[in-house]
ZAKE-534628 format. One line per 8 residues: number of its first residue (from 1); for each residue x, y, z of C-alpha. Coordinates in steps of 0.1 Angstrom, whole numbers. Layout:
# ZAKE-534628
NUM	X Y Z | ...
//
This chain:
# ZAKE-534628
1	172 -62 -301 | 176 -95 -281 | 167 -90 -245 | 184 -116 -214 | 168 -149 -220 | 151 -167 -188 | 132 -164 -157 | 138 -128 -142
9	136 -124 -104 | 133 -101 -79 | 155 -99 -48 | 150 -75 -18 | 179 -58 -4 | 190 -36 22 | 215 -2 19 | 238 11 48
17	223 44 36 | 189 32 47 | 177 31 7 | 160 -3 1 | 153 -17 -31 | 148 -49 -53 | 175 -66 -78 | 161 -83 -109
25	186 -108 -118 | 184 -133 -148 | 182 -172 -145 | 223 -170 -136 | 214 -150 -103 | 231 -117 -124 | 218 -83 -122 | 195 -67 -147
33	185 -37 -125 | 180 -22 -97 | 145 -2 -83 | 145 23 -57 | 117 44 -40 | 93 35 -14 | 93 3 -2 | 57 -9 -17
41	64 8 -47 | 100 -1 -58 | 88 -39 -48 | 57 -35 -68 | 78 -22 -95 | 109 -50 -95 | 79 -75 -102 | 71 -54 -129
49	101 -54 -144 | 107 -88 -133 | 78 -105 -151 | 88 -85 -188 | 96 -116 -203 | 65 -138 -196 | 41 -105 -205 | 67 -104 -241
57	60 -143 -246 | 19 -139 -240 | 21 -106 -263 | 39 -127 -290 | 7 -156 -288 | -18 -132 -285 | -6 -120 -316 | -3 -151 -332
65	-38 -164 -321 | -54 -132 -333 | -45 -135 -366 | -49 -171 -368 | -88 -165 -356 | -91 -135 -380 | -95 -110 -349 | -94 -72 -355
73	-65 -58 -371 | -71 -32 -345 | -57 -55 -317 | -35 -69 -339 | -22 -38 -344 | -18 -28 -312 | -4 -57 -298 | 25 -54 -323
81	30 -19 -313 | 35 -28 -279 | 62 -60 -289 | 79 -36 -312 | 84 -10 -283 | 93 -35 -261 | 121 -44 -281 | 135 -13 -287
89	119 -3 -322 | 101 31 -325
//
């Protein structure tokens, strides 16, 4: 599963209906998602959801330097768990 390339961003909004909330929108300024809830929270969570791609990418070279070094197959392990949930496996 390929996930939308690029810098995600959060963007505050506001709602006639007096819910707030946060867009994350991709490198083209399009919408991924949208969080709602408390106004701390939901923002705290957009930059969650926001920084996926980054966290993803460190996963991947954690990973990689790991097993380069000879680290614990443990970590290893883990890590890889993580990426494959992350990308939709089971």
């Amino acid at each position: 599963m390929k996930h939308t390339q690029g810098k995600w961003s959060v963007h505050n909004f506001e709602c006639a209906d007096r819910n707030g909330g946060c867009f994350i929108k991709d490198n083209d300024g399009e919408d991924l998602a949208k969080v709602y809830g408390d106004r701390e929270e939901d923002l705290a969570n957009a930059n969650l959801i926001a920084s996926a791609p980054e966290m993803l990418e460190a996963l991947y070279n954690a990973q990689d330097a790991l097993y380069r070094s000879g680290g614990d197959q443990k970590d290893i392990q883990a890590i890889w768990a993580v990426i494959n949930n992350a990308e939709g496996g089971e």
